[in-house]
N, C-alpha and C positions, 0 to 999 in steps of 0.2 A: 424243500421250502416249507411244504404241510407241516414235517416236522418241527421248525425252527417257530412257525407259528404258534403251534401249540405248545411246545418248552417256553414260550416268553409269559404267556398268560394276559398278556396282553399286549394286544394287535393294534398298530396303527391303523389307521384307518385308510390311507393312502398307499400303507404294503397291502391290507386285503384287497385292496379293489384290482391290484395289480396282478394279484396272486390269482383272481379268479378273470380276470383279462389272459392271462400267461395260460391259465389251465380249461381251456375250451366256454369259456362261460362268451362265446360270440356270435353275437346281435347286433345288428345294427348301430349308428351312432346315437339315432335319434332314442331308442330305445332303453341304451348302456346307460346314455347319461339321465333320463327319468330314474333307472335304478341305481344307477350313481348318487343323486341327491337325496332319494330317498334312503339308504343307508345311510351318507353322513347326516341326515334328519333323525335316524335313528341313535347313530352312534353318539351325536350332540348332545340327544337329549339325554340319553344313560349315564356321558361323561359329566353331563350339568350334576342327575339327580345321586351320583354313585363317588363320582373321584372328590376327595377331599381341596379344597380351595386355598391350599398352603404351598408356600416355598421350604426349601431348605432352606434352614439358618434365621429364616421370618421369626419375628418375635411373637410368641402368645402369651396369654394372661391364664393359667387354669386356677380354676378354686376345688378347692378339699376343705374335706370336715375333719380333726382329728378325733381320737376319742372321748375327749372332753367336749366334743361340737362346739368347737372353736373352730373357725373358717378360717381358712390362708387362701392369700391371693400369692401366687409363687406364675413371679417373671420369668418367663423360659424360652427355650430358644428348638425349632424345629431341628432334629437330628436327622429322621429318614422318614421316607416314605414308601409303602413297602404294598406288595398282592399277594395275600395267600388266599385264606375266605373272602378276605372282601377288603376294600382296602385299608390301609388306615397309616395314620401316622406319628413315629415316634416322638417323643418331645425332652428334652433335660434341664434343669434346673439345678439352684444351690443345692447346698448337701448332700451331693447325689441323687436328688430329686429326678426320678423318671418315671413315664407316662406313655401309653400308649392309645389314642382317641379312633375315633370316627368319624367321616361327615357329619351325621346326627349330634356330634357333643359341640360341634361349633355353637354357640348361644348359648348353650347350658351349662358346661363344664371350661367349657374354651372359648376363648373373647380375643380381640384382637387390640382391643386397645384395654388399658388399667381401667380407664372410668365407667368401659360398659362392662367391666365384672363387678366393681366397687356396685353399680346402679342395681345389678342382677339381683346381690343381697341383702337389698329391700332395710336396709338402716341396721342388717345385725352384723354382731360381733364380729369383728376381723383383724387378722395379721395380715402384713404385707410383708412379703419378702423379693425383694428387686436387686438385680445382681447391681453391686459397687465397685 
């Protein structure tokens, strides 16, 4: 079971509590569930500040600069979501357009709707490209 948690890389939070109930971690009730809440307080908070806030197949707006610093807003579609270093999520787009973001690119690079990226670019220069 240890092994199977460490191959996934990431642990629900409801197999760890069980894993360490299963594997001598035994105290009391009143006790378990104090440190029960306090790891899903912990786990919460990590998953709020760390796992990206996308679906598969969700639609995103990103913007790019091309060489000319000409801005595109390019309609894309979530492809995967993935844990190596950290997590992140892929995205695809026309032309072959693909992308690979962060939690942190959500508002800056990655918008969820057209008009809070159109807004983001403050009145310059833009292409749109939206799938038809």
């Amino acid at each position: 079971m240890a092994d199977k948690l460490i191959n996934k890389q990431l642990v629900d939070i409801d197999e760890l509590l069980q894993f360490l109930s299963n594997n001598g971690f035994d105290i009391d009730d009143g006790v378990w569930n104090k440190h029960e809440m306090s790891l899903r307080k912990v786990f919460d908070e990590y998953k709020k500040n760390t796992i990206p806030d996308v679906e598969i197949g969700q639609t995103v707006w990103i913007i790019s600069r091309d060489y000319h610093d000409v801005y595109s807003i390019k309609e894309c579609h979530v492809h995967k979501k993935q844990i190596r270093a950290r997590y992140t999520f892929s995205v695809r787009g026309r032309h072959y357009y693909c992308g690979t973001f962060t939690k942190n690119s959500i508002g800056k690079t990655v918008f969820f709707s057209k008009e809070a990226a159109i807004q983001s670019l403050n009145g310059k220069e833009y292409k749109l490209e939206e799938w038809t």
